[in-house]
N, C-alpha and C positions, 0 to 999 in steps of 0.2 A: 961164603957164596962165590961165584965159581962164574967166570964170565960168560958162560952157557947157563947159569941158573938165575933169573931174577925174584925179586919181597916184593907180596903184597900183604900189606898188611889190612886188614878189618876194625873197626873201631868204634862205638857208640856212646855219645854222651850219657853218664847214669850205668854206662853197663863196665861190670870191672875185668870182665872178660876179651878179651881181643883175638884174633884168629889170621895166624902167618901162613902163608899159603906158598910154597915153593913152584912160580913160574920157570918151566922145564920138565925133565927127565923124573918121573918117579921112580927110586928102586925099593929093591926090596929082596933081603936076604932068604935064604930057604927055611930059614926058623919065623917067618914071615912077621919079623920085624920092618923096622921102614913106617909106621903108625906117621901119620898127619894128612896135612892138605896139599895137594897138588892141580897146579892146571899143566897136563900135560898136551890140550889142547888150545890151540888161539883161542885169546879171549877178544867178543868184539866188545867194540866202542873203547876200547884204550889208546889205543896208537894212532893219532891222523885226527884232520878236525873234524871236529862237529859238524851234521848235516846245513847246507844254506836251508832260509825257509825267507820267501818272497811275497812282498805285495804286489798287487799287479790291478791295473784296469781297461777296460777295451777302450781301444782307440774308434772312432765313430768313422765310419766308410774307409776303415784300415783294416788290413789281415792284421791278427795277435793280438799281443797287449803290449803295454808298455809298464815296464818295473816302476814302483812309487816308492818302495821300500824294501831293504834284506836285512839280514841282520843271518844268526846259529841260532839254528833250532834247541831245543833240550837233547841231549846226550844221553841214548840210551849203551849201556853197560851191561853184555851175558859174560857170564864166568861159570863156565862147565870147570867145577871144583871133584877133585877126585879125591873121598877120602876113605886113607885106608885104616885098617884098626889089628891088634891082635888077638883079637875073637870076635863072633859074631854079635854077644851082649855086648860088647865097648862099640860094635859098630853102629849098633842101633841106637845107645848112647848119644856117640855123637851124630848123628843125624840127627835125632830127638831135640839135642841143644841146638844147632848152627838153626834149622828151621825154625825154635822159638827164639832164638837170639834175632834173627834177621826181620822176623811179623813185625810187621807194622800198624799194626792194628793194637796190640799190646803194648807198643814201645811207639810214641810216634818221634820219637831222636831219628836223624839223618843218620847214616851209615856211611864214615868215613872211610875212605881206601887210600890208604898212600902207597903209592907203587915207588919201588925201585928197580930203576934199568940193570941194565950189563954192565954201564959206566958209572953202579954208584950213586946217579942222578936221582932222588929223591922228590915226586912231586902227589899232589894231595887232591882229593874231588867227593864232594860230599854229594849222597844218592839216597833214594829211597828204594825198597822192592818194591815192587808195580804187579799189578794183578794179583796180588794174594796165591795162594795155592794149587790155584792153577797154573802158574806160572814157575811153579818151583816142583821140580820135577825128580822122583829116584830112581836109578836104573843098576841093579849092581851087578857089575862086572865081571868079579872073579870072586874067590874066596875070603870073607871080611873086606872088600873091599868096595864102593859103590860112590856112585854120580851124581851129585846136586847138583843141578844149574839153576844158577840165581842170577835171576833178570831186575836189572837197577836200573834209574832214570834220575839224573840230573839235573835238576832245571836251570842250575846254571851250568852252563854245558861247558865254563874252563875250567882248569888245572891250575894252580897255584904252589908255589916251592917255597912253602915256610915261613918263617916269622913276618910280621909285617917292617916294612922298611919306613922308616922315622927320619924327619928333616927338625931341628930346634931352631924355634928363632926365638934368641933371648938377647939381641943387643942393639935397641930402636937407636937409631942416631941420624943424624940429617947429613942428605947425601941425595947427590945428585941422582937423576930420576929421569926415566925416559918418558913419565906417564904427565901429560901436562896437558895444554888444553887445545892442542891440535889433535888429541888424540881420541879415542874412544869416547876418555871420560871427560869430553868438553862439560858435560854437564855436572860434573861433579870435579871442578878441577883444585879446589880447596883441600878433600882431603888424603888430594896422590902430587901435593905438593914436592914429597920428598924428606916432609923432618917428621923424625919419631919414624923411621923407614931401616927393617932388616930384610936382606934381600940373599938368596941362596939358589945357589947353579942346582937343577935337581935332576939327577940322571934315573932314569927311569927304563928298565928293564921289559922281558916278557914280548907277548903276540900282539895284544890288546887292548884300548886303552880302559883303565883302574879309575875307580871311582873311589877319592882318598877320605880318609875322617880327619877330622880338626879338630884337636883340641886348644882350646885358649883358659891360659891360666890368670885372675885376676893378680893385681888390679890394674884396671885400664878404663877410661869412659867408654872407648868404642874400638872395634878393629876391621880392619880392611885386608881382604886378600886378594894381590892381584899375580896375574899370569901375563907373561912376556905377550901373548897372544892376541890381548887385551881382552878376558876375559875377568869377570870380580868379582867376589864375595862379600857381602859386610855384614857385619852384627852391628847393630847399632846403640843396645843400651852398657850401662856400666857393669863390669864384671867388678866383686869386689875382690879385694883378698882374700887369699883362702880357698874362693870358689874357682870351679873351671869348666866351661860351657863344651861340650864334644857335639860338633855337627857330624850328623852322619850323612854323606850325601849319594851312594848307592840309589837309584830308583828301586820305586817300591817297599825301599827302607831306610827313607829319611826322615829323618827327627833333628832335634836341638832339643837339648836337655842339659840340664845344670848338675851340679854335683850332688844336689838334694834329690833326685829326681825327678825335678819340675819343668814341664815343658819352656821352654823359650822361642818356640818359632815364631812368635808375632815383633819380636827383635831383628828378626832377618829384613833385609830392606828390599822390600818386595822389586826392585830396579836388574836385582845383583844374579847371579847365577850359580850354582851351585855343580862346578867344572868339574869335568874329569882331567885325570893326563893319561896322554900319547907315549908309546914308548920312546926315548930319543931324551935330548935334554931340553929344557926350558928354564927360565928365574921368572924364578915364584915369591913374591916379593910377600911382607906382612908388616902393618903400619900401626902400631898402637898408641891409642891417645891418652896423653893422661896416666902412662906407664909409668912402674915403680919398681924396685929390684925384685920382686919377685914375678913380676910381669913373665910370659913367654907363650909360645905359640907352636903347636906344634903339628906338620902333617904324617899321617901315616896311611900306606898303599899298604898291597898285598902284588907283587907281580903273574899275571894272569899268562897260561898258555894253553896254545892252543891243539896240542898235542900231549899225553900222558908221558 
């Protein structure tokens, strides 16, 4: 790949098929080889962020309104995809598969695209096609060769680069502690005393702040997670051995569930918060009571951006 040529690649849960699509230049020799996919046209919604999308309310004997809330709308994704073939049944072909590969009405798995740049930079955005058939369009061009455009939507409208980024806390010991009873948790200042306390610098990457999962591995009576910022988490009952509770704290897809697959959110201590992190650094501390060598605790992000 070629610093003028950019990969996107296609991908679906359940599907064993994938589809690489050469962002740039299509060629194509006189014996009219050159067979695959191409965007030789901008693709929008990849490069640049996500649309704002605002709340707003009329001010009373005021011209306007006044913002209450913004936030990124959902990300929509067109890819005028150029493909070409060396006859006109292989072209029909693949039109026939990309358009029931992509249906979503058939397949309701998300449609994964990981682009990579000019520089190599690899990042990922999982999408839906949107409007069905209408919205997917054939126009062909020249000889065996023709024009899909498939229109995607996002609903989380970032980008994400790869594996998720994992912090271990597996060594509870007492130690001095910023978190005492001038602070936040006056009301709870017993168990950010400081013993049974691992504590790690966490640098944090990406546009936007991540919404992390937790996992906590028995055994422990209880555990505490706190944030520089003074923000906190607790689980409050005993984890045993063996078992390990994973908080998911994402909105709209949060649980607490045990290694059986048993709910555990009536554990969560309804006081605590269920944090994000900012990109930037913070110490992000975690306090296990009642810990044992196989005790540990573990965060993991995804860093989010805001550009493909």
């Amino acid at each position: 790949m070629t610093s003028t040529n950019r990969l996107m690649v296609l991908s679906r849960t359940g599907k064993t098929s994938t589809y690489s699509i050469i962002v740039g230049p299509a060629t194509r020799n006189a014996d009219t080889t050159g067979s695959g996919y191409f965007l030789r046209e901008t693709p929008s919604g990849v490069v640049g962020a996500p649309a704002p999308r605002f709340t707003s309310r009329v001010q009373i004997q005021l011209p306007g309104s006044q913002i209450t809330y913004s936030t990124h709308a959902a990300r929509d994704i067109v890819l005028p995809v150029l493909i070409q073939a060396d006859s006109a049944d292989n072209l029909d072909t693949a039109i026939d598969e990309l358009v029931s590969w992509c249906d979503p009405i058939t397949s309701s798995e998300l449609v994964r695209i990981d682009y990579t740049n000019s520089a190599n930079r690899t990042r990922y955005i999982s999408t839906s096609l949107i409007g069905g058939s209408d919205r997917m369009t054939v126009r062909y061009d020249e000889a065996n060769a023709a024009r899909v455009v498939l229109a995607l939507r996002a609903s989380d409208p970032y980008w994400s680069d790869g594996a998720p980024r994992t912090v271990t806390y597996d060594t509870f010991t007492d130690q001095a502690t910023a978190f005492s009873a001038a602070t936040a948790f006056s009301e709870l200042a017993a168990p950010f005393d400081g013993a049974d306390l691992d504590t790690n610098t966490v640098v944090t990457t990406g546009d936007v702040a991540q919404w992390p999962t937790w996992q906590l591995d028995g055994p422990a009576d209880s555990f505490y997670m706190l944030h520089s910022d003074g923000r906190w988490l607790s689980y409050t009952a005993a984890v045993a051995d063996g078992v390990t509770v994973t908080i998911t704290t994402r909105p709209g897809e949060r649980s607490v569930v045990d290694s059986l697959g048993v709910s555990q959110w009536a554990n969560i201590d309804a006081r605590s918060e269920m944090f994000s992190v900012s990109p930037g650094t913070a110490d992000i501390s975690v306090k296990a009571q009642g810990d044992g060598i196989n005790t540990e605790a573990r965060l993991l992000w995804s860093p989010q951006w805001l550009s493909g």
